[in-house]
Structures are given as structure tokens and as C-alpha cells.
N, C-alpha and C positions, 0 to 999 in steps of 0.2 A: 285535190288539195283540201275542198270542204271537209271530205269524208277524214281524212289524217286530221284538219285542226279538229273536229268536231269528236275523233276517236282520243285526241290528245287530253282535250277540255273533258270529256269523259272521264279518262283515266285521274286526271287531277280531282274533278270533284270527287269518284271513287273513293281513293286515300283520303280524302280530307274529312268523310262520311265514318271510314273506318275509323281513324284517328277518334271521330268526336263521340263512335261507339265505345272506344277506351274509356273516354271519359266518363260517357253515361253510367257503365257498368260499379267503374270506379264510386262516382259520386253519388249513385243509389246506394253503392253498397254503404258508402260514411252517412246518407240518410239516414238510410234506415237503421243501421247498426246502434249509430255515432250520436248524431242530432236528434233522434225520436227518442224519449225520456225514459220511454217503456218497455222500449228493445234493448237499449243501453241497460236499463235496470236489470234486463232480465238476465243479459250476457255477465255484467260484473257480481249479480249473486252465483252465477254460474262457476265463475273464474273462485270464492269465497270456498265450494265444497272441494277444491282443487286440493290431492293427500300434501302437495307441499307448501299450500298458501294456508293450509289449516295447522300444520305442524308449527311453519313460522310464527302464524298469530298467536300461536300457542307460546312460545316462547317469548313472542313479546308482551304476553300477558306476565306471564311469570315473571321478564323484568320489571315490567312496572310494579306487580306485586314486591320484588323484593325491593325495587328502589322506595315503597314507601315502608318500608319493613323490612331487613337486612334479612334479619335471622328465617328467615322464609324461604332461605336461599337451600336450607336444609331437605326442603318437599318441592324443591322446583322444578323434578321431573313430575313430578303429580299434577303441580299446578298447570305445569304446561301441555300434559295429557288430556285434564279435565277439559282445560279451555279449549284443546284443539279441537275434541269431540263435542263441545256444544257451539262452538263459533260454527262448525261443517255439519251442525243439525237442518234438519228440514224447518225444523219448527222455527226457524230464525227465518225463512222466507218472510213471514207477514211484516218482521221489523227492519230487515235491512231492505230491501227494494225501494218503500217507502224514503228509507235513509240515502240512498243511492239519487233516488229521483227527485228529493232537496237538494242534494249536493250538485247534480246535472242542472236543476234550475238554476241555480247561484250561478254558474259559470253561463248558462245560455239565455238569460232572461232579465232584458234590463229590472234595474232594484231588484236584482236575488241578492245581493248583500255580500257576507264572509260565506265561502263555499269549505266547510266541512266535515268529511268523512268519517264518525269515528262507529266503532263499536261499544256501544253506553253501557253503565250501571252492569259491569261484570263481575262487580262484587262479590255477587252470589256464586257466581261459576266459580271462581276461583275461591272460595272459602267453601264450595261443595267439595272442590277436588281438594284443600287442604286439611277435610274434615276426614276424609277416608284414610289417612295416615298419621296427622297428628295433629287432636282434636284441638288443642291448647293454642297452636296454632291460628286455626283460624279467626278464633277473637283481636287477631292484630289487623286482618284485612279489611281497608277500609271498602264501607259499601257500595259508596261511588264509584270505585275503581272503574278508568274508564280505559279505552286504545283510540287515537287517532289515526287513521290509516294516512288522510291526507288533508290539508287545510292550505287555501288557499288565498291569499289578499281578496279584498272586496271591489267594488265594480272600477275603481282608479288602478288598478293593478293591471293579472293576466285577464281577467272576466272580462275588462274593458276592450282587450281585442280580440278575445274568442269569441265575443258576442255579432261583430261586424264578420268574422269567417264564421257563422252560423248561418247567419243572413242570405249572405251570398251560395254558401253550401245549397240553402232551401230553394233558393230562387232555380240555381242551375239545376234541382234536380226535375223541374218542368220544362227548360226553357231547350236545355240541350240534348233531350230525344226530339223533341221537335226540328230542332238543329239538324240535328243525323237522319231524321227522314228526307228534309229538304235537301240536301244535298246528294243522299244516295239515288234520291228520285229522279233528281236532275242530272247525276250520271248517267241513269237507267236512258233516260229519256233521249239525253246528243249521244249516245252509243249507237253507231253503225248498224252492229249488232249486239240485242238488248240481250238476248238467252249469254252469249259470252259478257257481259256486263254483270248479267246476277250471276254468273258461275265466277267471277270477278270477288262481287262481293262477299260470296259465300266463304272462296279463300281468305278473303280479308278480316272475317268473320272466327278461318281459326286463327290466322296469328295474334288478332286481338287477343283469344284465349290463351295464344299462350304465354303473352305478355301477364294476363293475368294469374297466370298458373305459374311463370315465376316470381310474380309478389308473392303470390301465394307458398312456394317454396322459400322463398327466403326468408316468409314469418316464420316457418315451421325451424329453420335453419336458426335464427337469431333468436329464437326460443329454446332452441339446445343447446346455444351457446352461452344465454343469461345463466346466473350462478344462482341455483335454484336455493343454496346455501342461506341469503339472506333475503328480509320480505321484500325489499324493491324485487330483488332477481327473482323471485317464486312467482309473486305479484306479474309481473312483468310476463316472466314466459309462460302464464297460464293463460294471460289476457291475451297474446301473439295465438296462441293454440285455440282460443276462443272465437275469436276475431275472424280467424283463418276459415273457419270451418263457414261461414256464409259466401265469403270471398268464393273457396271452391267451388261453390254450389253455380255461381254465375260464371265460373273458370268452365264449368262444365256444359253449361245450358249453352254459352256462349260456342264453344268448340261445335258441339252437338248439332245449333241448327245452322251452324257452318258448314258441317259437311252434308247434311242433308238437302241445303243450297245447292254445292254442288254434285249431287247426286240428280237433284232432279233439273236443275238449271244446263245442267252440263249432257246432256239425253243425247244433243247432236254432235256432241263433240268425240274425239275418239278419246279411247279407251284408256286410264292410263294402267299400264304395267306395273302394278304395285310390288312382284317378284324381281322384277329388273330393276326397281330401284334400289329396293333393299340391298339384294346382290351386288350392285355396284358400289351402293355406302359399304358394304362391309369390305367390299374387294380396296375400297380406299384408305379406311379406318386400318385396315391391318399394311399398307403400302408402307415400308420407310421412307421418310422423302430422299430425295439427294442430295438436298440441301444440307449441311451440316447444320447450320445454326436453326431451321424448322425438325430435323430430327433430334435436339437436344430440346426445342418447344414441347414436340412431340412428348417426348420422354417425363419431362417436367411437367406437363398436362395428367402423364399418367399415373407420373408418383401421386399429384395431386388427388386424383380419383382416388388412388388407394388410401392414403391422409384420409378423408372424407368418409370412409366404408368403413375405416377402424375407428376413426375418435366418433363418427356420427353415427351407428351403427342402424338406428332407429331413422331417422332421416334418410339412409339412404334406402333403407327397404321401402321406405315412403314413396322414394323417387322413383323405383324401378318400378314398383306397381305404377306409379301415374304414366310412365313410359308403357309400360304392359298394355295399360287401359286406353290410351291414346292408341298404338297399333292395332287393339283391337276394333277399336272405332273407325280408325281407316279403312281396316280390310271389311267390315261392315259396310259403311259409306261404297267404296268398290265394288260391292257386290249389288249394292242397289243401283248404281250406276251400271253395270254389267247387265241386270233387267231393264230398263230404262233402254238401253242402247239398243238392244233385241227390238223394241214396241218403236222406235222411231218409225214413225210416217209419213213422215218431208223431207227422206234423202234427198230426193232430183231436186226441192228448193234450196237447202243445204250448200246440193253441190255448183247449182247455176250462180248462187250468192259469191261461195267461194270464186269460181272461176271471174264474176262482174271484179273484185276486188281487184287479183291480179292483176285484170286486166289495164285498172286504174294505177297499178306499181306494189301495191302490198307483197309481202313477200309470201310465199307458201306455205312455209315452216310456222312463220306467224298465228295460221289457224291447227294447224295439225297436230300441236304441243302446247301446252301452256309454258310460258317465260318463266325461265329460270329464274330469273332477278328476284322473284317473290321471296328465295331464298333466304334472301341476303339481309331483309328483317329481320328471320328467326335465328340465325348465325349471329348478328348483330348484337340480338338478345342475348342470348348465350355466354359469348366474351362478354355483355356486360355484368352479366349474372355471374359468373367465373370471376369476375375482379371483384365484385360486392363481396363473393364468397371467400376467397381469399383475404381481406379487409377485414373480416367477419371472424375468422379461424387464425391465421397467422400470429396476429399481436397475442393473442391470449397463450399461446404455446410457447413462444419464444421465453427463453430463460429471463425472468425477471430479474430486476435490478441486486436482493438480498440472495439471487442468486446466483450471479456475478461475483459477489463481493468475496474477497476473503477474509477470512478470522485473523486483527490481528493481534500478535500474539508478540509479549513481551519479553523477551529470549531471557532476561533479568531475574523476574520476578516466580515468585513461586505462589501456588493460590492467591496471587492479584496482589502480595508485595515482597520485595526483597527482602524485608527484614524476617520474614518468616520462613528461609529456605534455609536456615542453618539450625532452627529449633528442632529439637527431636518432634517428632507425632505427639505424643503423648502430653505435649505441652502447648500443642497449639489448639486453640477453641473454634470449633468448625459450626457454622449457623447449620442448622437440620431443621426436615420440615416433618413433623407427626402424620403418618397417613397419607405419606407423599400421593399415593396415588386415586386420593379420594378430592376428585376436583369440580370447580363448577362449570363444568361445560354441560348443563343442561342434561344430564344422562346419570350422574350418582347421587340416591340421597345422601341425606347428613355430610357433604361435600366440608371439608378441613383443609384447603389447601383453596390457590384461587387461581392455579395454572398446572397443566400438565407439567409431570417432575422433568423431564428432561430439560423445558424454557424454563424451570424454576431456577437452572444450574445456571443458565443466561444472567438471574437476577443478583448472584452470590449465596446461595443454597451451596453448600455441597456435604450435608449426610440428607441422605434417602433411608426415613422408616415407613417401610414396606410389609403389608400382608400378600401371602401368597398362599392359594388354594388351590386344587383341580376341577374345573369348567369346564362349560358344555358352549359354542358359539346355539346361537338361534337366527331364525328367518327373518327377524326383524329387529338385527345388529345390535342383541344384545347375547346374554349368558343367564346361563340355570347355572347352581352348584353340580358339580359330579358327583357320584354317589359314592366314590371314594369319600369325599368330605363330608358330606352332606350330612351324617347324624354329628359329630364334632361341630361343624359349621353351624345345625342348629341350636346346637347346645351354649354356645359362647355371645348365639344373636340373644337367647333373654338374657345369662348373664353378664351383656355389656350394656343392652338397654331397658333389661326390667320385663314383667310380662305384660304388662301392660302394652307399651308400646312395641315389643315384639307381636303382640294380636294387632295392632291396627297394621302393621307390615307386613302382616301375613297373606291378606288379601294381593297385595302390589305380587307377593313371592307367587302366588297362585295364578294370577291373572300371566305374568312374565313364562312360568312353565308351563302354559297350555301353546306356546309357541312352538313350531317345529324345531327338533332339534336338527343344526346343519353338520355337524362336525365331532370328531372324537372328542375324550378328555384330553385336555393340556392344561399344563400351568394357568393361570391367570392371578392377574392382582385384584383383588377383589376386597372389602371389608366385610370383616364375617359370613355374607354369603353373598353369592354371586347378583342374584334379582335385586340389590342395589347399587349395583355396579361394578363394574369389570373392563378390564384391558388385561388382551394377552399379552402375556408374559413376554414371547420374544420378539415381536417386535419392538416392542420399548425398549427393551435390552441392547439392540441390534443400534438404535438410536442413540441410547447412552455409550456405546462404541464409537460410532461415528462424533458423538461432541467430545469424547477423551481425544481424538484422533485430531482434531480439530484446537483442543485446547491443550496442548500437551506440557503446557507448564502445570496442570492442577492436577489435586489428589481428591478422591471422593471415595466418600464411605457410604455402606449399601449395608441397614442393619434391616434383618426379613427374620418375622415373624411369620414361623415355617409350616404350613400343613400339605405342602410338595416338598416330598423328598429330596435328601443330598444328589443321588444319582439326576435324580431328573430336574433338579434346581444345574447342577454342575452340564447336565448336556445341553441346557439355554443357554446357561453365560458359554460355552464351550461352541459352540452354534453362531454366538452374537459376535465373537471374535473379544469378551471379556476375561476368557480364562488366565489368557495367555499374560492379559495386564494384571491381572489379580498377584497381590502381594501373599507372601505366607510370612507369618510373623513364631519364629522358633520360642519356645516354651521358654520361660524367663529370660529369656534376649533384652538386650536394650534398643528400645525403638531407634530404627533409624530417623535422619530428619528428613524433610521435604526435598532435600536437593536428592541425596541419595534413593527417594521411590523415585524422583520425577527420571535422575539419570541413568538410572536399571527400568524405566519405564511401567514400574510397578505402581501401578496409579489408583489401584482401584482395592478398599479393604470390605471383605466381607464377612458380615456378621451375620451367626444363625441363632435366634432366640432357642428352639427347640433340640434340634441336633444339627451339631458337626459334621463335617466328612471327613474326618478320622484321616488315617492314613491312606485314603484312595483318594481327595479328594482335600487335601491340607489348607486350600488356602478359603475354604470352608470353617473358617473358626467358627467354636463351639461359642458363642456371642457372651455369653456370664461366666466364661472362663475370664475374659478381659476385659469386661465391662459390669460396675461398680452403679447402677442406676437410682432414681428419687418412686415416692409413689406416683400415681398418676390418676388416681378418684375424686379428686378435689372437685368439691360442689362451690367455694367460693373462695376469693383469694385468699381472705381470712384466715383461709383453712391452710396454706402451704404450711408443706416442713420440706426437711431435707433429711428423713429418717431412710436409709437403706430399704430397697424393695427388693432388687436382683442382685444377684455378684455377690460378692465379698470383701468384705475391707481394705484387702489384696489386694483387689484386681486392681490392673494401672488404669484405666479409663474412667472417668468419672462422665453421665449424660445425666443431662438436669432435666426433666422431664417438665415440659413448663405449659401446660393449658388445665381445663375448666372440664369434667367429665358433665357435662348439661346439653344435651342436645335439640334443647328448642332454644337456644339462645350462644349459637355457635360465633356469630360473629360479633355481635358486640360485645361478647364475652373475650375472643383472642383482641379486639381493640381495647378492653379495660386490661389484661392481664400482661399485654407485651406491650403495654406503654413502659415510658423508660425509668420510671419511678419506683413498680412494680417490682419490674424483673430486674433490673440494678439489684434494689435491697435483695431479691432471691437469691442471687448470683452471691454477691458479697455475705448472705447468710454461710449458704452452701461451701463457701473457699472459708469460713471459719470453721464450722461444722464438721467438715467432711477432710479438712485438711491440704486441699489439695484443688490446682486449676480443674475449671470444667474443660473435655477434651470436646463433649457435643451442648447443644443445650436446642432441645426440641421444640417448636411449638406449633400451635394452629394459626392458618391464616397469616402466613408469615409474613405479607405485606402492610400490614397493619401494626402498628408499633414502633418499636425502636430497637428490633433484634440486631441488629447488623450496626447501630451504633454499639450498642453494650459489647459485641465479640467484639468489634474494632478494638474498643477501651479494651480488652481485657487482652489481647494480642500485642497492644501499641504501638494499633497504627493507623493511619488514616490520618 
């Protein structure tokens, strides 16, 4: 009875030794990591040269840049290039760290004060990288220019309780190895027998790792699954990726001189069968159960794994290597035990001990195997790891809320009112956006529009003026011009911006085409040339399909300024599933009205500034066959007229061309010129002038103004 309480009290301290080895590992690794100023500095500049936390910061330079300067908005892929590569220089080591390891005191050091983060005085970067494109530009950036990463209340705030979990952190990280010797010693010591005790702790030794090797997995997991898209998510799963890699290191050590414990702890013990386990897990693993309801577990487990291998593809080759590298350390570990087992020299003590046990009631099997039960920890682990996992991956997959929702749609109304579905076309005035596809999502310069076209059609846009050229995709998700285009395309980049600043752009075109090229020529929307931006052609097509499909009360005009072909303009729309809605309007016809395209489903008109497609390809109008257009060089408002530039007298459409040819002063140029004072008096020039309602009236930055009041008025309604 001694020897069972005293093998019981054994096994209790054991666990209780392992347990507080969790923690040691744990609480050194937030030591040293976390709490040490130095390591932390060193890790979060680490996390700074990261390709997507430098991209981001780059763009949140750029905002701040244009939030204190609009018109900035025109070079804000420059700005946000420049900054990304000097915020991810080396040479920034000597100023952020320092910056890092004030912001670390503030939160851990009583009286550190306001804790924070920022990147200072980037003024310069950002007026370097706006100086490389348009020099005029940079005299708006102010010097100061700064970024906060993060700022945090002062010691009455968070500071005031990170600083007592610092405290306590530092204390346990001396107090509880101590801990974990004291206890495993005094397991060691009431064990029966002490050689099975250290072969005890040595197992104990790896499940601790692998408890660690799944935190360690599940940083690596909730790093793939943060949205590297914005700086918290970049920020975030570069710092999980950071973090991780010391964690492994003691996931490793930890495992390692666990099995080498019981490698050398375990000399007398027999042998274990590392092929017969295997063989058995797998002979189990492939069993279907009988159970109905654990063979749909089953099943659902395995879809699971496969979910996992395709949306995490990098994660999971992660996992199998640490599985790989675990096995191999086993059958390692085994082999050393296999020598070990050979060199024993105290069988007959061994075996007299064993036999004294029995004789006291111990059971046989008890010394000949090690207990299965050990199992039932790392199983344990597992299913919990599996629901973290699942918690982790599910919510972010499942169909969100706007995409549940349906479009609805006003069975009444025609382009968003009844009173406009009995007008013929040609009398209704349709808000258009100039350059629809030159937007600021951070990737096109001189950006004239402030949403991709297809949400613009969400905001009450519906003409699309569109350039179209032929592209080349590249390795770093952007486009060169094709060499189809490419002498034309450079010829219209000086005469729309001058030579001048065609040479400061010429650089950006240079630096863009040393990129690999990935893909054939195709269409692309592009202005003047591709290396300031581009979107392919059919996809966006394929999208403005799906919103006609979606909104099938409306009519939308699509007037493209052509350097792709009718043939290969018509086999995009014809591809996107637009052909089929594409209207053809018969030569002196009288326009029908909006009910009659919506209820023949002909929704969609298209205009080619260059060429027609003739009779293969009809519903291709020749664009100045029926459209009657203003100029569009205007350097200041002063300057409008409404003198004839395109078309003919004739022609039934009248588009008012309505922006500012200036492009260092693009947007508070479209907020002075599409205010409602503005473009009213244009509008009411142009219907005395010209004779006749506007059918479009174009402009930049269509958000800005008072477009969509003036067509209201001129349509009457609203």
C-alpha cells in the first residue's frame, strides 16, 4: 500500500511539475520576447520591414499626405511606393527601435506617460517620392508630415494595468522554474522506481511541446487568416509570424530533450515498437466506424482538413513538415533507445524489482508498456486545436451579410424614377463619370473618379467614359502597354500632359516595365498608357453584367475611347454576357424610351469614339455618328464654352463635357467646377447655345459637387 500511495503521490507531483514546465516555457518566452524592451524592439522593427506592413504604411502615408493636400491624390501610388521603401529601409533601424523602446516604456514603466508609436518627420520621404513625378507637387507637403502607428492613454488608462501584469510576468519568470524543479524532484524522489519516473517526465516533457507547438500553429494559422489588406491585419499577422518563430524554438528544445529523457531514462524498459504503432494508427485512421453518427464526424473532419489545404495552403505545408520533423525525432529518439537497450547491465536487478512489485499486487502489464492514458492529453489538444481552428476559418468564409442581401429593385421605376420611363433616350440626362476607370484605389496616377466604375453605378452614375488599350499583366499586379499600342499610347501621354511632365513619368513607365511580363496582350482600361494604371477589360465587363442583371430597371451608357479593336472590344462584351443586352440604335430611328430598352432588355448603349463595328458588330456605334460633344482643355472655369468639338449639329446627343484639363490640382479643381452654381449656369448656357437638352454631362470626381442635383433638375425629379 506504501509503495501504490507513494507511486500515486509520484505521479501527481509529475503532472503538476509538467504543467508548471508549460508555464515556464510560456512565461520566458513573454519575458523575453514581450517584457524585455530590447527584444521587443528588436522583434517589432523586425515585423516594420515586413513586404505588407511596408506596403500598408506606405499607403497610409499617402493618406495622410492627401488628407493634408487633396490634389496629391494624383501621385499616390508614388507617394505610397516611396514611403513604403524608406519606412522598410535598414537605415530606419537607428530611429525606430529607439522609437519602439519609448513607446514599450510608457506602457511598462511606472511615469512613462502618453505611450506613442509613430513614424516622424516623413515629410521628406514623401515630397522625395512626389518629386520623382510631379515636381510642383511636392511644395504642398507639409514637412512635418507624420504616421501614428499607435497611441495609447497615459498611466490612468491601459498602462495602468499592463504595468502590474509586467510585474507579476517578471517575478514568475524566476520564481516558476524553481517551482518545476521542486516538484519534478519530488516526484523523482517518492517514485518506486525513479529510472520510470524520469522516463515519466521526459514524456511529459513532449506533450508539453506539443501544447506549445500548437500555440505555435495557431499564431501561424490566425496570421493567415488576419487581412493583410489593412495595417491593423498586416501589422498583426507579421507580428503572429514574428512572435512565433522564438515560441518554436522552445516548442523544439522542449520536445527534443523530452525524447532524449526517454531515450536514456527509459535503457530498462522494453522496447517500444514504433512500426506497430504507426501501422495501427493508420490501420485505425483509414477504419470507417460503425457508428453512423462518428462516420459523418469522420467525414466532416476530413472535409475539414481538405477546407484547410486549400484556403491555407502555406500553413498547411507548415504543418506536415512539423509532423514530418516530429516523426523524425521519434524514430531518432527510438533508435537511441534501441542502443541503450542493447548496453543494459542490471537485467536480473530489473527483473527481481519487477517480480518484488507483483508480488505486492502491481499489475504486469503496468511495467512492460507505458499507459496509454498519456494519450488522451495530446487527443485533448487536438480537438481543442480543431475548434480554435474551426472559430478561426468558418466566420470569415461564410457568406456575409451584403451578401445575403438582395438588390431591391423597383418593378415601377426606370433609372431610379417613374417619370423617366416614358421619355424617349435622347431626352433624358444621364449623370457620367470622365475616365471612369481611372480611380483612387492607390494603384492609378492622376486618379479622376473616386470609386471603381462599376460601385459608381451603386451611387447613380450611369454613362461610363472609358479608355481602352492593349496590355501586358506583370508579376507585381500591375500592366505595361502592348506593343500594339504602345507608339500611339506614347504619343497622346505628351499630348494630354505636356512634355514636361510626360518626362517626370517616364521614369514610373520604366521602373513598371522592368517587371516580368505574366500574360498575353488583352484589352485593358488604361489612360494613355498602361504604367499608370490599368484594369482588365473583362473582368470589369463581366461585373457590369452581373449589376445590369441585378438592376434590371436601369439603362447605362458605355462611351470608350478606342485603341482595341471593334472585333476584340465585341468578343469582351460578348464573353461578359453584354452583347446580348447591348441595344443597336437604326440610323435616323427615333430613340425609343426607357421602358421600351428596359422591356426588350436592351440596357446597355455603346459608344466608340474611334471606330464602329459596322455591320458585324452594329450595336457598336460609330460614337460621333450620335453624339454632338463640348471641348474639354479648359485650364479654368472662366474659360468654358459650349462650342462644338465632336459630332455634328445633327447628331441627336448632346454630352457636356464638364472638368478642368490641370492635373496637379485635380480635385479641388472637380469641387470648384461641379459645384451647383457652376455647372447649373453651364448646363443652362449649353440648352441656350446648343439648342437642345444635355443627353450626358461628364465630369471628374463625381462625388464632389452637385452633379446629380443639376440632372435631377434638368430630368424633373427628385
Amino acid at each position: 500500500m506504501a509503495v501504490r500511495r507513494s507511486e500515486r503521490w509520484s505521479k501527481v507531483l509529475l503532472v503538476a511539475g509538467a504543467v508548471t514546465m508549460f508555464f515556464v516555457a510560456l512565461v520566458g518566452f513573454i519575458n523575453t520576447s514581450v517584457v524585455n524592451g530590447e527584444h521587443f524592439a528588436g522583434i517589432v522593427n523586425d515585423i516594420r520591414t515586413d513586404d505588407d506592413v511596408k506596403a500598408r504604411i506606405g499607403e497610409a502615408v499617402a493618406v495622410a499626405a492627401i488628407d493634408a493636400k487633396p490634389d496629391l491624390i494624383a501621385v499616390e501610388p508614388a507617394i505610397a511606393a516611396g514611403a513604403a521603401a524608406v519606412v522598410g529601409s535598414p537605415l530606419l533601424d537607428s530611429v525606430f527601435e529607439p522609437a519602439i523602446q519609448q513607446f514599450h516604456g510608457a506602457l511598462t514603466q511606472e511615469g512613462g506617460g502618453q505611450a506613442v508609436l509613430a513614424l516622424a518627420d516623413l515629410g521628406a520621404t514623401v515630397t522625395t517620392a512626389a518629386e520623382t513625378f510631379l515636381p510642383q507637387a511636392a511644395d504642398a507637403i507639409p514637412d512635418t508630415l507624420n504616421l501614428t502607428l499607435a497611441e495609447i492613454g497615459g498611466q490612468g488608462g491601459i498602462a495602468a494595468q499592463i504595468i502590474p501584469i509586467i510585474s507579476v510576468i517578471s517575478t514568475l519568470a524566476w520564481v516558476l522554474p524553481l517551482l518545476a524543479l521542486v516538484l519534478l524532484g519530488l516526484g523523482v524522489w517518492l517514485a518506486p522506481r525513479r529510472r520510470i519516473a524520469l522516463v515519466r517526465i521526459g514524456w511529459m516533457l513532449i506533450v508539453v511541446g506539443g501544447f506549445l507547438g500548437l500555440i505555435v500553429l495557431l499564431m501561424w494559422l490566425a496570421g493567415a487568416v488576419l487581412d493583410s489588406a489593412t495595417l491593423a491585419g498586416a501589422f498583426g499577422s507579421a507580428a503572429l509570424q514574428q512572435f512565433a518563430e522564438p515560441l518554436s524554438v522552445r516548442f523544439i528544445a522542449t520536445v527534443l530533450v523530452g525524447g532524449l529523457l526517454v531515450a536514456a531514462a527509459g535503457a530498462l524498459l522494453p522496447q517500444v515498437d514504433l512500426e506497430e504503432h504507426v501501422q495501427r494508427a493508420t490501420r485505425w485512421l483509414a477504419r470507417r466506424p460503425a457508428s453512423p453518427a462518428w462516420a459523418v464526424v469522420r467525414a466532416l473532419a476530413i472535409i475539414a482538413a481538405g477546407v484547410l489545404i486549400v484556403l491555407f495552403p502555406g500553413v498547411s505545408t507548415q504543418l506536415v513538415a512539423i509532423v514530418a520533423g516530429l516523426a523524425v525525432l521519434i524514430v531518432g529518439i527510438t533508435e537511441l533507445d534501441l542502443v541503450a537497450e542493447r548496453s543494459r547491465a542490471d537485467d536480473e536487478a530489473a527483473a527481481a524489482a519487477r517480480a518484488a512489485l507483483v508480488a505486492e499486487g502491481a499489475e504486469p502489464g503496468e511495467l512492460d508498456r507505458p499507459s496509454h492514458a498519456r494519450w488522451l492529453i495530446p487527443v485533448a489538444a487536438g480537438l481543442a486545436g480543431a475548434v480554435v481552428l474551426a472559430a478561426l476559418i468558418i466566420p470569415d468564409h461564410l457568406p456575409q451579410d451584403d451578401q445575403l442581401q438582395t438588390v431591391a429593385v423597383d418593378t415601377e421605376a426606370c433609372n431610379g424614377h417613374v417619370e423617366l420611363c416614358d421619355k424617349p433616350f435622347d431626352q433624358v440626362v444621364i449623370p457620367a463619370s470622365h475616365n471612369s476607370m481611372s480611380i483612387a484605389d492607390g494603384t492609378w496616377f492622376l486618379a479622376e473618379q473616386p470609386k471603381d466604375m462599376v460601385e459608381s453605378l451603386d451611387d447613380g452614375i450611369r454613362g461610363l467614359l472609358v479608355d481602352t488599350w492593349y496590355g501586358q499583366a506583370t508579376d507585381d499586379g500591375r500592366a505595361i502597354t502592348g506593343e500594339t499600342s504602345l507608339a500611339a499610347a506614347e504619343q497622346q501621354l505628351v499630348e494630354t500632359y505636356g512634355r514636361s511632365v510626360a518626362d517626370s513619368v517616364q521614369r514610373t513607365i520604366d521602373r513598371v516595365r522592368r517587371a516580368e511580363v505574366t500574360g498575353e496582350e488583352q484589352p485593358f482600361f488604361c489612360h494613355t498608357v498602361c504604367e499608370l494604371g490599368a484594369t482588365p477589360m473583362l473582368p470589369t465587363m463581366q461585373r457590369l453584367n452581373t449589376w445590369l442583371d441585378q438592376h434590371p430597371r436601369d439603362v447605362v451608357v458605355l462611351f470608350i475611347q478606342d485603341a482595341v479593336t471593334p472585333a476584340d472590344t465585341a468578343a469582351v462584351l460578348e464573353e461578359a454576357g453584354l452583347a446580348a443586352k447591348a441595344y443597336v440604335h437604326p440610323t435616323g430611328a427615333q430613340w425609343p424610351t426607357l421602358r421600351d430598352m428596359i422591356d426588350a432588355n436592351k440596357r446597355l448603349v455603346v459608344l466608340m469614339e474611334n471606330e464602329g463595328g459596322g455591320s458585324q458588330y452594329p450595336y457598336l456605334h460609330q460614337g460621333f455618328d450620335l453624339v454632338q460633344d463640348t471641348e474639354y482643355t479648359f485650364k479654368r472655369a472662366e474659360d468654358f464654352t459650349c462650342t462644338l468639338k465632336r459630332g455634328t449639329p445633327e447628331s441627336p446627343l448632346l454630352s457636356i463635357n464638364h472638368w478642368l484639363a490641370s492635373f496637379t490640382a485635380l480635385v479641388s479643381n472637380a469641387e470648384a467646377v461641379n459645384a451647383y452654381d457652376v455647372l447649373r449656369a453651364r448646363v443652362d448656357e449649353c440648352l441656350t447655345e446648343r439648342g437642345r437638352t444635355p443627353s450626358m454631362i461628364a465630369v471628374n470626381w463625381y462625388d464632389r459637387g452637385d452633379l446629380f442635383r443639376v440632372v435631377d433638375e434638368l430630368n424633373g425629379v427628385g
